[in-house]
VMD Tcl script that draws the C-alpha trace (Angstrom):
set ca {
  {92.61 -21.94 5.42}
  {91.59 -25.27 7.46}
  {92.61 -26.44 10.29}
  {93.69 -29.90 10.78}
  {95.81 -32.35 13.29}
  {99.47 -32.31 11.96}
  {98.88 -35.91 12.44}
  {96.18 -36.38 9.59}
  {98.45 -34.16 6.99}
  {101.97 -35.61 7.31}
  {101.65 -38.79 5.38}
  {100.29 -36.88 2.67}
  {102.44 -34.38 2.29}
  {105.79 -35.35 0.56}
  {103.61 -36.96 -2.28}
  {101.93 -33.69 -2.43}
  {105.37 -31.91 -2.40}
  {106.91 -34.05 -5.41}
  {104.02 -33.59 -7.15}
  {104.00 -29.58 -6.95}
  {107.59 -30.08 -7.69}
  {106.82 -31.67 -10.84}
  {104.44 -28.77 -11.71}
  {107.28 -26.21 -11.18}
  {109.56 -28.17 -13.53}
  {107.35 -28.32 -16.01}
  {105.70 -24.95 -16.29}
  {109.79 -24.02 -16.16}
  {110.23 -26.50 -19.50}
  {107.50 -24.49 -21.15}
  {108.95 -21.12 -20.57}
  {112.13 -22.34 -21.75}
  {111.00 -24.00 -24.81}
  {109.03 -20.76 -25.38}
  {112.63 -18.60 -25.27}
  {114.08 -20.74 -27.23}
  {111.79 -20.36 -29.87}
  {111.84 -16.12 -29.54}
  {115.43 -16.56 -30.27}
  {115.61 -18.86 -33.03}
  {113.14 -16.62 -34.37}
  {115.00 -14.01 -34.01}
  {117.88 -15.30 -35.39}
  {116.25 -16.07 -38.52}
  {115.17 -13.19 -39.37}
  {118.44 -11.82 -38.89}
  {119.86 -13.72 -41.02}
  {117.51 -12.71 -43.97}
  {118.59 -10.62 -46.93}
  {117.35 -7.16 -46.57}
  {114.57 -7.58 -49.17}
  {113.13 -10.84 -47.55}
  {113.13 -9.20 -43.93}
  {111.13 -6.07 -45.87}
  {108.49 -8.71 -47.13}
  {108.05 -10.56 -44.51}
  {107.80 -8.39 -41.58}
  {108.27 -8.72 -38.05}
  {105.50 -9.61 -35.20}
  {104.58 -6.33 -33.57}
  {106.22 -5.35 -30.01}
  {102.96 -5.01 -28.45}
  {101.97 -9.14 -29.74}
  {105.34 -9.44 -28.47}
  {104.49 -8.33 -24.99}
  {101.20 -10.47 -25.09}
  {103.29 -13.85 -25.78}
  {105.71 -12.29 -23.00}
  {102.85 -12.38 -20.61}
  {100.87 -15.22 -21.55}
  {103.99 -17.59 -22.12}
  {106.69 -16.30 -19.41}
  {104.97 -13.98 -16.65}
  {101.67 -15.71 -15.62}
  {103.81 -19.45 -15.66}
  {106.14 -18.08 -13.57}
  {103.46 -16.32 -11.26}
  {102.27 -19.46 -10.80}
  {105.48 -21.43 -9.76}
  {106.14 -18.30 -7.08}
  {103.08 -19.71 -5.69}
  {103.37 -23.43 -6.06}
  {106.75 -22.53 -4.30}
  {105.06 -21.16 -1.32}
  {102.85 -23.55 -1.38}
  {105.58 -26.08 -0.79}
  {107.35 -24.04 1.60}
  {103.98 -24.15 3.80}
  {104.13 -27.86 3.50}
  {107.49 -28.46 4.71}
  {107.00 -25.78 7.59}
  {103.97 -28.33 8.35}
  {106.03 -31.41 7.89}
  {109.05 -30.31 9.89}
  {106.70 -30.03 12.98}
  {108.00 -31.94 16.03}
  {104.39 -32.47 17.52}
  {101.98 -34.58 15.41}
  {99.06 -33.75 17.68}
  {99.72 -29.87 16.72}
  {96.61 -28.36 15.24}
  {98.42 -26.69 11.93}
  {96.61 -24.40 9.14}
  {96.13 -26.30 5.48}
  {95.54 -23.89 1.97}
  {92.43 -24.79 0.66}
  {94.62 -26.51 -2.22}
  {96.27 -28.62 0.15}
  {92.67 -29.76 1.82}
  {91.22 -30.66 -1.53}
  {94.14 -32.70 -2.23}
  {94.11 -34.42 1.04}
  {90.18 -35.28 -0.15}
  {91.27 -36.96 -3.40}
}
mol new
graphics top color blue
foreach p $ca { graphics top sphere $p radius 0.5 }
foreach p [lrange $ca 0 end-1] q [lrange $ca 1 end] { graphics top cylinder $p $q radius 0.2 }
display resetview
């Protein structure tokens, strides 16, 4: 954490916002296309004959876990914290006093830099 002059931050911020915004919507798009998918595969192999569902097996619960974690928990992880992240920037942009020294997340200073 850095701190900076409200006044330096604000006109950055509701770019930086949106754009953490956009991030959240689409790591949310991912994990939906990815449980859409589960169930459609699901579904199809319901649908199989007996025989066919014998032959062709079924992805172990334990690789199921894996894509669980690698494809829903760790996205959504990350949009907990890209969600506090933007909370912190509108606490910072809903400050009366521009000349208030206010605390910036190291992601939020390297942004400001770019």
């Amino acid at each position: 954490m850095r701190h900076r002059k409200a006044a330096e931050v604000i006109p950055f911020l509701s770019t930086y916002i949106a754009k953490r915004e956009q991030e959240i919507a689409e790591i949310e798009q991912m994990v939906e296309r990815y449980e859409k998918r589960r169930l459609q595969e699901e579904r199809s192999y319901q649908s199989m004959s007996a025989l066919r569902r014998l032959l062709s097996g079924k992805k172990p619960a334990h690789h199921l876990a894996v894509e669980y974690i690698h494809y829903v928990k760790r996205p959504m992880e990350k949009v907990r914290q890209l969600r506090n992240e933007i909370e912190q920037a509108s606490a910072i942009l809903n400050t009366a006093d521009p000349s208030a020294i206010v605390a910036v997340s190291s992601d939020m200073e390297d942004e400001l830099k770019s």
